[in-house]
C-alpha positions in Angstrom: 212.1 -73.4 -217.4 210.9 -70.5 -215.0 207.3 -70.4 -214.0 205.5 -66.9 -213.6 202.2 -66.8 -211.2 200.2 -63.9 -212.5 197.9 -62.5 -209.7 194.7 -61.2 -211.2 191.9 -60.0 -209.5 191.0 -58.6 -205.8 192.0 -59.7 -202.7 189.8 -60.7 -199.9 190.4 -57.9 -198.0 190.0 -55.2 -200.6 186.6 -56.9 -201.4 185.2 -56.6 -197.9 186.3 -53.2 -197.5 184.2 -52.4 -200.9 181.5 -53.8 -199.4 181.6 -52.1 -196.1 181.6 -48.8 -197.5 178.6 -49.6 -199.7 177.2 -50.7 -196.4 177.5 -47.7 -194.9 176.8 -45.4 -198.1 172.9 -47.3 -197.9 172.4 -47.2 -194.6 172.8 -43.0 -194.6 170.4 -43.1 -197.7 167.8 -45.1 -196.2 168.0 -43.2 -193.0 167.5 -39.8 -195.5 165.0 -41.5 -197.4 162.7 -42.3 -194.1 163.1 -38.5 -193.3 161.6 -37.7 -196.8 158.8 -40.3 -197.3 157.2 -38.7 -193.4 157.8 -34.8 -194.6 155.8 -36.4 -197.5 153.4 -37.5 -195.8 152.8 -34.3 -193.9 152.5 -32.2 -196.7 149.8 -34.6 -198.0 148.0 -34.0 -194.5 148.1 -30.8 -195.2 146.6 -30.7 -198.9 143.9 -32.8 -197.9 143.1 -30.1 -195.0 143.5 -27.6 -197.3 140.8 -29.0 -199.7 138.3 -29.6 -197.0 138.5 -25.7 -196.2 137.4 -25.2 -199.9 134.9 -28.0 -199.9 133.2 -26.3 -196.7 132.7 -22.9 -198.3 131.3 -25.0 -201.4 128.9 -26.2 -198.6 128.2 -23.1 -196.7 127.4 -21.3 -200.4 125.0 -24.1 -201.3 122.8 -24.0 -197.8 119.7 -21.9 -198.2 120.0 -20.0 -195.4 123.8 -20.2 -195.7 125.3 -23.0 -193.1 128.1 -25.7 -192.2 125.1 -27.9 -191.5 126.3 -31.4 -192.4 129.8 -29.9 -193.1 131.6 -32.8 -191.4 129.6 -36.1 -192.9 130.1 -34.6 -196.4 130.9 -37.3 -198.9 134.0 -35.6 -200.5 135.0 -33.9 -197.1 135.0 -37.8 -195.5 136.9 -38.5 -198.2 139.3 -36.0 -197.8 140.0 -36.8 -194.1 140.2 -40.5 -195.2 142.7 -39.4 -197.1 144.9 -37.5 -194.6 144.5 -40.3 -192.5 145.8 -43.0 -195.1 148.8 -40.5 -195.2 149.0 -40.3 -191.0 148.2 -44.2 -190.6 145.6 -43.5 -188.3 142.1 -43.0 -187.9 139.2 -41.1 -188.8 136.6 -39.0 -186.1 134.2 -37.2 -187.4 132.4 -36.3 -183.9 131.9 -33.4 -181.7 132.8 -35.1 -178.7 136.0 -36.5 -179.6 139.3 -34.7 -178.9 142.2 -35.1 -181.4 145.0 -38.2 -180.7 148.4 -38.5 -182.0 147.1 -41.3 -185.1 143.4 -39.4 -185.5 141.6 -36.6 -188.3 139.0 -35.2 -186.3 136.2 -32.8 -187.8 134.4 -30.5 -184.9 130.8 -28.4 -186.2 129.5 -26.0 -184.2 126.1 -26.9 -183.0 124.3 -24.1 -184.2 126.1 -24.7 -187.7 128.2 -22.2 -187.8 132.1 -23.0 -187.7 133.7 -25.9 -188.1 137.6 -27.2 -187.6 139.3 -30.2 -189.0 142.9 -30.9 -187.2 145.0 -34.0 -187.8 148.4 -34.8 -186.4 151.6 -35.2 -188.4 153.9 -37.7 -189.0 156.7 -36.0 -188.4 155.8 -34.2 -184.8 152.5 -36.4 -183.7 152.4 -34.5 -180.1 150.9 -31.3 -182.3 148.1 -31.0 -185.3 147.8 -29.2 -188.1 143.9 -27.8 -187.9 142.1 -25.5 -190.7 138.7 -23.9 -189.6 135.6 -21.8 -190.8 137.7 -18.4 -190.2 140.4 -19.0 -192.5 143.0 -20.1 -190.3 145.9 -23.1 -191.7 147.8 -23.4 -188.9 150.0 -25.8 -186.4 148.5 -25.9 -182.9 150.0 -27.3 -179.9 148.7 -30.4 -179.5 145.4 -31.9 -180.1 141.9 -30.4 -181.3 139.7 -30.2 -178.2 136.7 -32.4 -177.8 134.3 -29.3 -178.4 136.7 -26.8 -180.2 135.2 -25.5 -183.5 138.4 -22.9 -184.4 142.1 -23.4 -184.4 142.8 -20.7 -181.7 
């Protein structure tokens, strides 16, 4: 009588090797994935900045005589810079006599009501901002929003 062993299956080291390259495949899509979710986030930072520009010529049009008066305590501006701030994980400042920070939205009026500038950092590059003003301007500026600056220049 002659007994035949019949190996099925995997052996241990094919197994681990299957699982160590799985391993490795996850750990490159995670690190891809991380990359994504904060270019995400910045291009959320920068709707919301966008929007405020819009909401603050909605404002200036609606002042009689035509103004940014109240431009940065606006209910759906503050909730705008909430926003970009829920996207940064940071902070909002809404004052003239705070300068921008690395986790902060600041908003900057003019005294006399007549410009304004919002800036916030990004996630991806938090030593600069991204800042819209009264004049138009959507742009990156090297670092922070000054503690009095009312343009992005």
């Amino acid at each position: 009588m002659k007994k035949t062993f019949l190996n099925k299956g995997f052996t241990l080291i094919e197994l681990l090797v299957v699982v160590a390259i799985i391993g490795i495949l996850a750990s490159v899509v995670l690190a891809s994935l991380n990359s994504a979710r904060a270019k995400g986030a910045d291009a959320a930072i920068k709707a919301n900045l966008s929007n405020i520009r819009a909401q603050a010529e909605i404002l200036y049009d609606s002042n009689s005589p035509n103004s940014y008066d109240t431009v940065c305590t606006n209910t759906v501006i503050v909730n705008q810079m909430e926003a970009a701030s829920n996207a940064l994980g940071g902070s909002v400042v809404d004052t003239l006599a705070t300068a921008g920070t690395s986790s902060t939205v600041v908003c900057h009026e003019a005294e006399d009501d007549a410009s304004w500038a919002v800036a916030s950092a990004l996630k991806t590059d938090t030593a600069n901002s991204w800042c819209v003003d009264s004049t138009g301007s959507s742009m990156g500026i090297d670092g922070y929003l000054g503690a009095s600056d009312t343009t992005c220049e």
